[in-house]
C-alpha positions as CSV (number, residue, x, y, z in Angstrom):
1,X,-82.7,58.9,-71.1
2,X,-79.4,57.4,-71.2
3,X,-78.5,54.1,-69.6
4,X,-75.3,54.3,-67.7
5,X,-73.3,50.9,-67.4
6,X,-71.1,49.8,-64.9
7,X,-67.4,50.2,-65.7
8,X,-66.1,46.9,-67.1
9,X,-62.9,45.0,-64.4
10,X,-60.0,44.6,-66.4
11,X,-58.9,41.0,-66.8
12,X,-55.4,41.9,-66.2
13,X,-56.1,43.6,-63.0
14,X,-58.4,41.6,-61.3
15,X,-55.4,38.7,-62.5
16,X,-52.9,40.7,-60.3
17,X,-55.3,41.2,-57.5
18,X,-56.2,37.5,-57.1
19,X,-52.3,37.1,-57.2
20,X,-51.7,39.6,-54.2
21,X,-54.3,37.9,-52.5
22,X,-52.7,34.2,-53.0
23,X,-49.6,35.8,-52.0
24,X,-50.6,37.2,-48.8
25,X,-52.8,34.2,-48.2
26,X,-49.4,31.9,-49.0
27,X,-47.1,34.3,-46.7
28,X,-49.7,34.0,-44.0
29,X,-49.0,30.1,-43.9
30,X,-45.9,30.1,-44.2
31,X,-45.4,32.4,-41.0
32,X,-47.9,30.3,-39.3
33,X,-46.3,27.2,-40.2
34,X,-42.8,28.8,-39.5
35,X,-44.3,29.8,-35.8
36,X,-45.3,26.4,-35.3
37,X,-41.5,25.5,-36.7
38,X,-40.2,27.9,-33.8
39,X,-42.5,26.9,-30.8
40,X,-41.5,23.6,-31.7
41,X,-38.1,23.8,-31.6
42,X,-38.0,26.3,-28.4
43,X,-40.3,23.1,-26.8
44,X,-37.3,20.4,-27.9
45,X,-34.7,23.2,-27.1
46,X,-36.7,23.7,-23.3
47,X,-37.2,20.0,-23.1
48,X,-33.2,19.2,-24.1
49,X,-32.3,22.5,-21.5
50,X,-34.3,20.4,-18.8
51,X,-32.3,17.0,-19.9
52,X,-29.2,18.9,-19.5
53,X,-30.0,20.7,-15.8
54,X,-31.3,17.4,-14.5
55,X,-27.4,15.6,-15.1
56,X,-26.0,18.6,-13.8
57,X,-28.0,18.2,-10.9
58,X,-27.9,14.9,-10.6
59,X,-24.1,15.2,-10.3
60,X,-24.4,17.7,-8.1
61,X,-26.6,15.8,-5.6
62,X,-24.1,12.6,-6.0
63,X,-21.6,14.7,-4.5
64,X,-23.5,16.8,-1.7
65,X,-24.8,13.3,-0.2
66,X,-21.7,11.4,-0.2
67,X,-20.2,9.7,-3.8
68,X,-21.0,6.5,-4.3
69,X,-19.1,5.4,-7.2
70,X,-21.9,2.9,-8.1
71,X,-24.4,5.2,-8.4
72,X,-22.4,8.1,-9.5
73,X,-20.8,6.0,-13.1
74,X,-24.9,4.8,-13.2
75,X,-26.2,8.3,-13.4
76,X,-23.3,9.5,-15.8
77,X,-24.5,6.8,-18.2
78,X,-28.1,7.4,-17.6
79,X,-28.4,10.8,-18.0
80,X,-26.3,10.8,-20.7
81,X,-29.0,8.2,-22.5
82,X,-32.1,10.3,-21.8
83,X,-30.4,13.9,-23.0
84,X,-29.6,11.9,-26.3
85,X,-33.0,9.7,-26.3
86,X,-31.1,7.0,-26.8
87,X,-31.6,3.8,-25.5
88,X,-28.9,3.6,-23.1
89,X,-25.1,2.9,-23.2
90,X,-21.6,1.8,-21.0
91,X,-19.0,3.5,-19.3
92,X,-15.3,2.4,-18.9
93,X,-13.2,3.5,-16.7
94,X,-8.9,3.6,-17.1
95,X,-6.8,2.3,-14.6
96,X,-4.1,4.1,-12.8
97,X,-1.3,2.5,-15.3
98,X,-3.6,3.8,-18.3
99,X,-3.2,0.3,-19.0
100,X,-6.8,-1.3,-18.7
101,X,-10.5,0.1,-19.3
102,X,-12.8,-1.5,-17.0
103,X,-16.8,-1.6,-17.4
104,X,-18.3,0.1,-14.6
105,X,-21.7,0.7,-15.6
106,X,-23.1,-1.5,-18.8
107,X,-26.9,-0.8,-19.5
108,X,-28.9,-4.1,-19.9
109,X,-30.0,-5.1,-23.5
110,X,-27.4,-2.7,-24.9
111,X,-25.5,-3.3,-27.8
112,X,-21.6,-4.7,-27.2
113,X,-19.4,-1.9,-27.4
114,X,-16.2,-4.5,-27.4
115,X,-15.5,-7.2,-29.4
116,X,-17.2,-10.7,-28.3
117,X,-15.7,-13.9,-28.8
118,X,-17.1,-17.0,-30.6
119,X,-17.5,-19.1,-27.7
120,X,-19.4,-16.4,-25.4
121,X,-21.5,-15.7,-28.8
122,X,-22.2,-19.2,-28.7
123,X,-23.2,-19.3,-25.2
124,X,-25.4,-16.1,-25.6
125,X,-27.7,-18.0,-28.1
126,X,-29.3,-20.5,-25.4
127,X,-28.6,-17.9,-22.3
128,X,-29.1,-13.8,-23.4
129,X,-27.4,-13.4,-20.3
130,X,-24.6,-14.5,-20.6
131,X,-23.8,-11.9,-22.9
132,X,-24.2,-9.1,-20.6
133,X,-22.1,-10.8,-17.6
134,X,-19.3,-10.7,-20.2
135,X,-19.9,-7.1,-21.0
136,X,-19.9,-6.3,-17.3
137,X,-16.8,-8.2,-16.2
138,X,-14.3,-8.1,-19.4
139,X,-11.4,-4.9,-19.6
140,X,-10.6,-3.2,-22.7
141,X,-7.2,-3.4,-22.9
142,X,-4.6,-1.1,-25.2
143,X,-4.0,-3.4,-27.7
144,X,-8.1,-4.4,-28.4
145,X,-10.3,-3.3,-31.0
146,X,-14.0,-2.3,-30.9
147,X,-16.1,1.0,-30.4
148,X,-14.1,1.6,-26.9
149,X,-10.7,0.5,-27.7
150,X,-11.0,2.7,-31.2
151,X,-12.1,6.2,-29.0
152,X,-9.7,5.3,-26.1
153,X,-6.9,5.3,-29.0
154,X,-8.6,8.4,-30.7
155,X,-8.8,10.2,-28.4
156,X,-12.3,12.2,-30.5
157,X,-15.4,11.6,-30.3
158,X,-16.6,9.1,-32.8
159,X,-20.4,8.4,-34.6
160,X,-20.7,5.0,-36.3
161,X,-23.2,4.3,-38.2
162,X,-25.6,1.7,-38.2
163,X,-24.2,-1.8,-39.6
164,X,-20.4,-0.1,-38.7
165,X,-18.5,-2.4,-36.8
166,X,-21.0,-5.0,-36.6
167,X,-23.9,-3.1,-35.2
168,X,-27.0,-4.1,-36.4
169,X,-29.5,-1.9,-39.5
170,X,-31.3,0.1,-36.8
171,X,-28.7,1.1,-34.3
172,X,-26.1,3.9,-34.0
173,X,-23.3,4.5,-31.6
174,X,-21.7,7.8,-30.6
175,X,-18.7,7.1,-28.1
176,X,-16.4,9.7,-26.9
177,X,-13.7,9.8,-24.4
178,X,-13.3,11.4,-20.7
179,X,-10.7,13.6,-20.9
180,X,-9.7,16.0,-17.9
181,X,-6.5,17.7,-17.4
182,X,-5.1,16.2,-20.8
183,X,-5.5,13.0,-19.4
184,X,-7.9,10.1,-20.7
185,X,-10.3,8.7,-17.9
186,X,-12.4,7.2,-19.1
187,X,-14.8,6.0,-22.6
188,X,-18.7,6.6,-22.5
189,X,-20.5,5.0,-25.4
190,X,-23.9,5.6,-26.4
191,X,-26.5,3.4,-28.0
192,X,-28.8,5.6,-30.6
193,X,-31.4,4.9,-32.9
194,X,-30.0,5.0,-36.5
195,X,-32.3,8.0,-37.2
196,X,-32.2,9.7,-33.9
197,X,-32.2,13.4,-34.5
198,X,-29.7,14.0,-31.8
199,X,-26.9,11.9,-34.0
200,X,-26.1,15.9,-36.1
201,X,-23.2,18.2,-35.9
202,X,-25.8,19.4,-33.1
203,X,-26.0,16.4,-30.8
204,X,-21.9,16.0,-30.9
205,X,-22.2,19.4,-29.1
206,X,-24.1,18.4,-26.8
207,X,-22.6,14.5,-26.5
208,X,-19.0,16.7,-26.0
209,X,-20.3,18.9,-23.1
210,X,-21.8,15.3,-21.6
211,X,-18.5,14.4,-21.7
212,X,-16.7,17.0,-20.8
213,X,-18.7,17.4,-17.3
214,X,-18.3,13.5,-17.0
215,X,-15.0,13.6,-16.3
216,X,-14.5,16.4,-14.5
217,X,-17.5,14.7,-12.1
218,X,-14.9,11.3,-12.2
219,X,-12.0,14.0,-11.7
220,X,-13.4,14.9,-8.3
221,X,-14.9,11.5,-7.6
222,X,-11.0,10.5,-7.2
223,X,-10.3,13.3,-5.3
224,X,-13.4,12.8,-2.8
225,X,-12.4,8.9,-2.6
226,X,-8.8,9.5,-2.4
227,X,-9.4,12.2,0.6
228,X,-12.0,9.5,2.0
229,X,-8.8,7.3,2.4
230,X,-6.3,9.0,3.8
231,X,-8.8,10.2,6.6
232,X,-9.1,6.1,7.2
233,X,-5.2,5.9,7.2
234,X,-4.8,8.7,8.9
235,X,-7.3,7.6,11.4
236,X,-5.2,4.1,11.3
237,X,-2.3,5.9,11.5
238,X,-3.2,7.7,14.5
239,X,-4.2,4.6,16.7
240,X,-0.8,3.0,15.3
241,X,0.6,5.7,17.2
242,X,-1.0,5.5,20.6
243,X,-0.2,2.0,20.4
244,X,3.3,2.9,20.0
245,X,2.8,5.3,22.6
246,X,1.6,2.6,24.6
247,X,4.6,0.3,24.2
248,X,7.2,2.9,25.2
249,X,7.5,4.1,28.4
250,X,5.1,5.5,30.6
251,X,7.7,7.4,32.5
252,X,11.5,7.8,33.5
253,X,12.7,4.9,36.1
254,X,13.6,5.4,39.8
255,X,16.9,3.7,40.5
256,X,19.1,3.8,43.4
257,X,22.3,5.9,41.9
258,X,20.9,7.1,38.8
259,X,19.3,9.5,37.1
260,X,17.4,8.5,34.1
261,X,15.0,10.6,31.4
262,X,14.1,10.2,27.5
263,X,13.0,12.0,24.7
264,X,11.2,10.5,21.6
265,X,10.1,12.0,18.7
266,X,8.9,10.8,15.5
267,X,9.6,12.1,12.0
268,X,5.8,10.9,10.9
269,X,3.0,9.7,12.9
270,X,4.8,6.4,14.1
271,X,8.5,5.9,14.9
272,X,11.3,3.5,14.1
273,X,13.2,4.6,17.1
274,X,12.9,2.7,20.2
275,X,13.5,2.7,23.9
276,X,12.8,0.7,27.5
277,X,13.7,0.3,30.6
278,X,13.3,-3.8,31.6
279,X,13.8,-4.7,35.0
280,X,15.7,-7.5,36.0
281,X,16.4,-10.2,38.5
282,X,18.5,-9.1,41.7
283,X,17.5,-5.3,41.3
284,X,19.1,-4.5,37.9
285,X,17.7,-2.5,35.3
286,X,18.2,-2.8,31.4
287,X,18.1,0.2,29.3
288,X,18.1,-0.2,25.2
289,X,17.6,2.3,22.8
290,X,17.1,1.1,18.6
291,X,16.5,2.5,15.6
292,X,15.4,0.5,12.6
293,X,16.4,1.5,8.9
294,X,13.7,3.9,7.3
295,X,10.8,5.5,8.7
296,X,7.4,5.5,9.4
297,X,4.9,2.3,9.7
298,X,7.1,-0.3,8.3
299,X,10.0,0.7,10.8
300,X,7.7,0.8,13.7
301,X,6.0,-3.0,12.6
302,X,9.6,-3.9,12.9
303,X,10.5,-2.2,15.9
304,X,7.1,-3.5,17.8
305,X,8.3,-6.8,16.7
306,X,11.9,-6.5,18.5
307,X,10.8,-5.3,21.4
308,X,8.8,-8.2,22.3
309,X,11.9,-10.4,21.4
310,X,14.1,-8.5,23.6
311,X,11.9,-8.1,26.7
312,X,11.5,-11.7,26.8
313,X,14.9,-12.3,26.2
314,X,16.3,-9.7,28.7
315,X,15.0,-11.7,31.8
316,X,16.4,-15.2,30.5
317,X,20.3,-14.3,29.8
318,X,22.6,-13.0,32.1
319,X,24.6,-10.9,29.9
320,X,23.9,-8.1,26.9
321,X,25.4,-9.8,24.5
322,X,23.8,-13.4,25.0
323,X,20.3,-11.1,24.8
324,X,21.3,-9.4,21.7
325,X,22.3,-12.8,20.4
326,X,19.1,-14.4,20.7
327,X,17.2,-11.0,19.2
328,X,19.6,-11.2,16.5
329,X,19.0,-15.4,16.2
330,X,15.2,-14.4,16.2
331,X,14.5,-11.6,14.0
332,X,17.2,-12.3,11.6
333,X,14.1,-14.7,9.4
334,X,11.7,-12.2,9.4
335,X,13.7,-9.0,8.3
336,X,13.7,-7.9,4.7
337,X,17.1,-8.1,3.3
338,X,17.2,-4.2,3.0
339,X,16.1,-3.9,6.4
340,X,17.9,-3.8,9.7
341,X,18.0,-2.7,13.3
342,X,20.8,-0.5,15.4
343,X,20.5,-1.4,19.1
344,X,22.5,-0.2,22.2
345,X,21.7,-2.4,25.1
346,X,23.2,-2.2,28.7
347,X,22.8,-3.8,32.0
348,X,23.1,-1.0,35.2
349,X,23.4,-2.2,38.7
350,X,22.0,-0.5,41.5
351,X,24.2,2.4,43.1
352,X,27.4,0.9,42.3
353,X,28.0,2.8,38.8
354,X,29.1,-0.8,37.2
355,X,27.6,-0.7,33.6
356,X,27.9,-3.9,31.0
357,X,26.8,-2.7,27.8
358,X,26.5,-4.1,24.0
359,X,26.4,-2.2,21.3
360,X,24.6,-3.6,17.8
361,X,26.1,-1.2,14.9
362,X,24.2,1.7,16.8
363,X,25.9,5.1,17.2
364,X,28.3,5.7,19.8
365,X,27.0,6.6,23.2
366,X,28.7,9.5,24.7
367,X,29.7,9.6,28.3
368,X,31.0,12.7,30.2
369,X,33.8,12.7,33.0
370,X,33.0,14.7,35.7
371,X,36.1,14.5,37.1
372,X,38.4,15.5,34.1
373,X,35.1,17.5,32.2
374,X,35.5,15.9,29.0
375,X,33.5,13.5,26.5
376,X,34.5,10.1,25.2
377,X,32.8,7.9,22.8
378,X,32.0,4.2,23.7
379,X,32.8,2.2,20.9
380,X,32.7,-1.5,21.6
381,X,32.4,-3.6,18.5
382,X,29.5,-5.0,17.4
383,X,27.1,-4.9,13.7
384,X,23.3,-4.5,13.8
385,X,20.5,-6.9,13.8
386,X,18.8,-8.9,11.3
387,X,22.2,-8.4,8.5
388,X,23.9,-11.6,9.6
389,X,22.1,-15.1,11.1
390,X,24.3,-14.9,14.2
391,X,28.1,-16.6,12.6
392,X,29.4,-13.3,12.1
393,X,27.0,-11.2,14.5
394,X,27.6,-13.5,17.9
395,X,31.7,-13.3,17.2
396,X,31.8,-9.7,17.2
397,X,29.4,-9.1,19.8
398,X,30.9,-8.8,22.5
399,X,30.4,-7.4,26.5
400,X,31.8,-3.7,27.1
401,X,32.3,-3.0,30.9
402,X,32.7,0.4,32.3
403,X,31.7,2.4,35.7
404,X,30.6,6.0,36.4
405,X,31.4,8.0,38.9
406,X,29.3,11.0,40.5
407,X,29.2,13.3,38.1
408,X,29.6,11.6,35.2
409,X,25.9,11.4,32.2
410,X,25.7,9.2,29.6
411,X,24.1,10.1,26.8
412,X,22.3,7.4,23.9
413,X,20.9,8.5,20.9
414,X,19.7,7.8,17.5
415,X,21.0,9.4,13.9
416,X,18.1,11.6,13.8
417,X,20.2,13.9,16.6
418,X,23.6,13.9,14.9
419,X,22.1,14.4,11.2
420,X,19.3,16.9,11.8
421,X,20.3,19.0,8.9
422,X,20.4,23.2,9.0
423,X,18.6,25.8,6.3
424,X,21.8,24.8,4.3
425,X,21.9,21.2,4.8
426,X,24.5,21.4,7.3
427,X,24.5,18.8,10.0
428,X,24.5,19.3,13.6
429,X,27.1,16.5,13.8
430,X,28.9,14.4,16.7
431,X,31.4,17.5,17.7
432,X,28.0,19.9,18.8
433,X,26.0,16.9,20.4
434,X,29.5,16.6,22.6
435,X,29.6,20.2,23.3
436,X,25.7,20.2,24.0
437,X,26.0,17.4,26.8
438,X,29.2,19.2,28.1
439,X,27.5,22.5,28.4
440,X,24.1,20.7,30.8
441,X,25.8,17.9,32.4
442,X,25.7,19.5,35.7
443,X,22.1,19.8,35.4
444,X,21.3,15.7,35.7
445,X,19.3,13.8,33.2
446,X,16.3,15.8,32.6
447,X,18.4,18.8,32.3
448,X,20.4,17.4,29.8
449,X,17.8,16.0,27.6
450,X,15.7,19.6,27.8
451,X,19.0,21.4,26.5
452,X,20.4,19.0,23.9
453,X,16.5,19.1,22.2
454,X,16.7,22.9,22.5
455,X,20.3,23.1,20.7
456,X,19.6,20.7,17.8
457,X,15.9,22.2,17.5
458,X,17.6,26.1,17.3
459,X,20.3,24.3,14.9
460,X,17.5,23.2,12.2
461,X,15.4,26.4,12.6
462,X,12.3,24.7,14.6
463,X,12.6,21.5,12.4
464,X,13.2,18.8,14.7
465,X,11.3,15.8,12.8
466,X,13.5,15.5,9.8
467,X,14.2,12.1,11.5
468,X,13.2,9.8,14.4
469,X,14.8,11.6,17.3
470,X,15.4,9.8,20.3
471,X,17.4,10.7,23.9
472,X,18.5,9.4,26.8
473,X,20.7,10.1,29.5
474,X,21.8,8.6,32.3
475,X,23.3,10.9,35.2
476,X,25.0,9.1,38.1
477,X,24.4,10.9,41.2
């Protein structure tokens, strides 16, 4: 019987199978370790995606519950820190001149981003301290050097490298401006660890979009506090105005003989136009009407200021002109060289039409004769107050005396009639404001004022308040 043997394995193929089996064995770790590879970064990716939502959130929450600068420039640096794992940083802030950078949020322990002196150096040795009050308090300005002052010039991001610029063998910096609307806000500077993994062409990215939401979140931090402030002023500027309100009169006089009504309107939420009615000794009424240069609240400080001098003054002095003296004599100190005051003043005596009037470099009253059904112009000599200390302004001041008959209206007024200006800048001028008081004479002092308004408000399309615009007309009955 014949033995049969088993067939002999070939070196040279069981050499190529052990191969394909180290192979596959080698390809199955490598996938396996390249898994691992993958989870882990889609972990750091997830864990940097969380970093990222939380600042945007955070910003987002600054701003629904009311900005508070503080808090909002603490967050920006914050956040910034923990998406980079750094161990935290500074932000600077420009000035409106682009002029200064000043510190508005300096983490404690952090590295100096500016340059320190010798003597604060010196001063940080015994007190630690020290140091960081100076970081907190001292403005970059354009011509300094350091980290800040180098990306504020820059304008780019910047990554310096640890012993750069004095930084010590185990600390990085990346820095990079706040730019929005092609204009520079703003630095924020990072403190990293010289091997931080986030300090690659990767982390930049990431530092830029940082940056890039930073300052549009400082963008509309200006905007929120800027629209904070002018509700404030306008909230200031309203009670300025029931004040004024308060200081004019409440209503039109009753005086035997006359007929008397006013109009007042102001080009902004205050005027620098002016009118009263002061009563006097022996039945007589004064009746002024101002207008100080410019508009709005520095006019109206000035005009609150004259009326006060001229009531007082009213009931001491016989005459127009000796009260406009003494105005003159006491405002003249306190006006600004650039500043003045137009004022009409007149004295009217009960029933008998007799009328003493000065007039202060304001605009020619207008006075219509009944009897002949024509306007003159008044146009006593006089300059306004507050130009001259009273040499020159008492000499030319003088007393104008004239009487109305039954009939006849007076009408004062301020510039803001005469040069309310058309679609095409054409003024409603002297010549219609005649024709205007000609045309309602015959309808007494109310009337007049309700159809002179109507004219020069039809004249400018609507558009009275180009100007303080003040009336007032007297009708003799």
């Amino acid at each position: 019987m014949v033995a049969i043997r088993p067939p002999m394995i070939n070196l040279i193929d069981l050499a190529l199978l052990l191969l394909a089996l180290f192979a596959m064995l080698f390809m199955a770790y490598s996938y396996r370790k390249r898994a691992k590879r993958v989870e882990r970064n889609l972990t750091d990716l997830q864990a940097e995606e969380d970093r990222v939502f939380d600042f945007l959130h955070g910003i987002g929450a600054a701003f629904s519950e009311g900005v508070r600068s503080q808090e909002l420039h603490r967050l920006l640096v914050e956040s910034a820190a923990r998406i980079l794992e750094a161990g935290g940083g500074a932000l600077y802030l420009a000035n409106k001149e682009e002029s200064l950078l000043t510190p508005t949020h300096v983490s404690k322990g952090c590295v100096p981003f500016v340059d320190i002196p010798d003597y604060i150096k010196a001063q940080a040795k015994a007190d630690p301290h020290a140091l960081w009050s100076y970081l907190q308090l001292q403005p970059v300005a354009r011509d300094s050097t350091g980290i800040v002052a180098d990306c504020w010039h820059s304008g780019e991001i910047q990554f310096i490298q640890p012993g750069e610029k004095g930084l010590p063998p185990d600390v990085s910096v990346i820095a990079g401006p706040l730019i929005y609307r092609h204009k520079v806000l703003g630095v924020l500077a990072i403190q990293t660890h010289g091997d931080n993994p986030h300090c690659d062409n990767k982390g930049v990215k990431v530092f830029r979009a940082i940056t890039e939401q930073s300052a549009f979140a400082l963008y509309n931090e200006a905007i929120y506090l800027e629209a904070g402030e002018k509700k404030l002023i306008d909230r200031d500027l309203e009670i300025a105005r029931e004040i004024q309100r308060i200081l004019l009169p409440e209503a039109d006089p009753v005086f035997p003989g006359y007929q008397i009504s006013a109009l007042s309107l102001a080009a902004r939420q205050v005027s620098g136009d002016y009118f009263d009615y002061i009563p006097l000794g022996d039945g007589r009424l004064g009746v002024a009407i101002a207008d100080a240069s410019g508009k709005g609240v520095p006019a109206s400080l000035i005009m609150a200021m004259c009326r006060g001098v001229l009531r007082r003054e009213a009931v001491e002095e016989a005459t127009p002109s000796k009260v406009l003296q003494q105005v003159n004599h006491h405002l003249y100190p306190d006006i600004k060289e650039d500043m003045f005051i137009s004022m009409a003043y007149m004295i009217l005596s009960p029933d008998s039409g007799e009328i003493c009037m000065t007039r202060a470099g304001h605009d020619a009253p207008l006075l219509f004769r009944a009897a002949s059904q024509t306007v003159e112009q008044l146009r006593p000599k006089g300059m306004a107050l507050g130009i001259d200390s009273g040499e020159v302004f008492n000499r030319v001041c003088g007393d104008f005396r004239f009487e109305m008959h039954a009939g006849d209206c007076l009408l004062l007024y301020t510039d803001g009639a005469t040069e309310a200006l058309d679609a095409g800048d054409m003024e409603y001028g002297l010549e219609r404001l005649g024709e205007a008081l000609k045309a309602s004479a015959s309808l007494g002092s109310s009337g007049v004022i309700h159809h002179v308004a109507q004219e020069v408000k039809q004249f400018t399309g609507n558009n009275l308040r180009q100007d303080d615009f003040t009336l007032i007309a007297i009708f003799k009955q």
